[in-house]
C-alpha positions in Angstrom: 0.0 0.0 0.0 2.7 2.4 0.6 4.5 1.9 -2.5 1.4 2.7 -4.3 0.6 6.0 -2.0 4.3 6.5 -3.0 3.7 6.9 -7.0 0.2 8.0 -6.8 0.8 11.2 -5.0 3.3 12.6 -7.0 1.1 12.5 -10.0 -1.6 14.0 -8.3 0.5 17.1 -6.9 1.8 17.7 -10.6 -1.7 17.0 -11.7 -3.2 19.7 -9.0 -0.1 22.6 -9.5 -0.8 22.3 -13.8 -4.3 22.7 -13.0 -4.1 25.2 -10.7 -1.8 27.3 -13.3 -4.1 26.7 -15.8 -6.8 28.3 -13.8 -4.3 30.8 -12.7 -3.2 31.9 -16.3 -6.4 33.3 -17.8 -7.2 35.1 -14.3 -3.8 37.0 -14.3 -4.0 38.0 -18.1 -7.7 39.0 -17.2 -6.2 41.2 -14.2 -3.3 42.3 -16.5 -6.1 43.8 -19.4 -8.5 45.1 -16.6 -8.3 48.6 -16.2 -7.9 50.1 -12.6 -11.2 51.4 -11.3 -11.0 54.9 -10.1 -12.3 55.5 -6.8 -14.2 59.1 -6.2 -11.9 61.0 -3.9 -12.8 61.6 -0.7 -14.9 63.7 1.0 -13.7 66.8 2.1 -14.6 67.7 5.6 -16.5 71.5 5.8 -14.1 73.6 8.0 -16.5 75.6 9.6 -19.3 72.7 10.2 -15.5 70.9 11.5 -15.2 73.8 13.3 -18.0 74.5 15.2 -17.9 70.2 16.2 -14.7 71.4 17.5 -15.7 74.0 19.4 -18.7 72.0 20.8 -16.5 69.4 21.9 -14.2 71.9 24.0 -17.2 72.6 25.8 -18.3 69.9 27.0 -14.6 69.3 28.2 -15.1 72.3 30.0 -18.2 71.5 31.4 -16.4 68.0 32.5 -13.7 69.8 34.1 -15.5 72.1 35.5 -17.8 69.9 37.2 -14.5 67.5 38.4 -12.8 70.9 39.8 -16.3 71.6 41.8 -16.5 68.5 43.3 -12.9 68.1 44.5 -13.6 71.8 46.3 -16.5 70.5 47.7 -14.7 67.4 49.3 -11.3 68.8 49.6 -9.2 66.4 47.7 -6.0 66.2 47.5 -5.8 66.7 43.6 -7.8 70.2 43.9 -4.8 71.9 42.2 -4.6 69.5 39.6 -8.3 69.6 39.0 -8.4 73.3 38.8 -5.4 73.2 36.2 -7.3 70.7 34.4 -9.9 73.5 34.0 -8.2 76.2 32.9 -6.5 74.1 30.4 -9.7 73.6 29.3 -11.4 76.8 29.2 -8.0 77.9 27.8 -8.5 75.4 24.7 -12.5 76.7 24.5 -11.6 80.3 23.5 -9.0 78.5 21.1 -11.4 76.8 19.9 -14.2 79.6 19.8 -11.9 82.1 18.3 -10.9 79.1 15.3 -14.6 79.0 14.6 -15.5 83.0 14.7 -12.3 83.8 12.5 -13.8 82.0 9.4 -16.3 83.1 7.3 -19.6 81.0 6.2 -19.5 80.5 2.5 -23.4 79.5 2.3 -26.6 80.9 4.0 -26.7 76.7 5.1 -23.3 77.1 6.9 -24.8 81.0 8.4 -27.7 78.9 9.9 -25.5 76.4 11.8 -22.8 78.9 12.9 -26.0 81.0 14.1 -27.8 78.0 15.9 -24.6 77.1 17.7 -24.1 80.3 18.9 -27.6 81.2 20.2 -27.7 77.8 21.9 -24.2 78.7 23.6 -25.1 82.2 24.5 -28.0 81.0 26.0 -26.8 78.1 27.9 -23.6 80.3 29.2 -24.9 83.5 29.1 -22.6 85.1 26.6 -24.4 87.9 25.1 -21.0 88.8 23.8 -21.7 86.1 21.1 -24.4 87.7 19.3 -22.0 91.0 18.5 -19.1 88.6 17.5 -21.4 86.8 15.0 -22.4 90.1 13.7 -19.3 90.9 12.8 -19.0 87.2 10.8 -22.2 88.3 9.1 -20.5 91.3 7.8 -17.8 89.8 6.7 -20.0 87.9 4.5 -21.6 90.5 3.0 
C-alpha cells in the first residue's frame, strides 16, 4: 500500500499545481487587461461645520472639568490643584477653539444657519451675550 501511495501522489501534486496554473493563467491575463477602477476622492470635511464640532467638543470638556474641579472643592481632595489646572486648560482650549470658529467666514446661508444656531444655543446656555456681537461681525464679513 505504501509503495502505491508513493507513486500516486506525485502525480496527483503535478496534476493539481498544472491545473491550478491553468486556472491561474487566464485570471492573471484578465487582471493584467482590466483597467484600474478609479475611486471618487474623498470627501472633504466643511471647516467651519468641522469647526464649530470642535468648538462643541471643547465645551463639553469644560463642562467635565468644571464639574470634576467643583467636586474636589467641595470634598477637599487632594488633587484640587490639579483639578483646577485641568480646568483652565480647558477653558484655555475653549476660547481657542471659539476664536478658530469666529475667524472663518460662512461660504453658504446653510453654513450662516449652523454657525448662528450654535451660537444662540451657547449664549444662551452660558450666558454670553458677547456672542451675538461677534457673530455680527461674521455676518459682515460675509456681505
Amino acid at each position: 500500500m505504501t509503495l502505491a501511495l508513493l507513486t500516486v501522489l506525485p502525480s496527483r501534486r503535478a496534476l493539481v499545481a498544472g491545473a491550478a496554473a491553468l486556472l491561474a493563467a487566464p485570471v492573471a491575463k484578465a487582471a493584467a487587461a482590466a483597467p484600474v477602477l478609479a475611486l471618487p476622492a474623498p470627501r472633504l470635511r466643511n471647516p467651519l461645520l468641522s469647526a464649530i464640532e470642535d468648538h462643541r467638543s471643547a465645551l463639553t470638556t469644560v463642562m467635565q472639568a468644571t464639574d470634576d474641579f467643583v467636586r474636589a472643592e467641595e470634598d477637599s481632595a487632594p488633587d484640587e490643584a490639579l483639578m483646577l489646572a485641568i480646568a483652565d486648560r480647558a477653558a484655555d482650549e475653549e476660547t481657542a477653539a471659539l476664536a478658530a470658529l469666529l475667524a472663518l467666514t460662512p461660504a453658504t446661508i446653510g453654513e450662516a444657519t449652523a454657525l448662528a444656531s450654535h451660537l444662540a444655543e451657547t449664549a444662551t446656555e452660558f450666558d454670553r451675550l458677547d456672542l451675538f456681537e461677534r457673530f455680527a461681525a461674521v455676518l459682515a464679513r460675509m456681505a
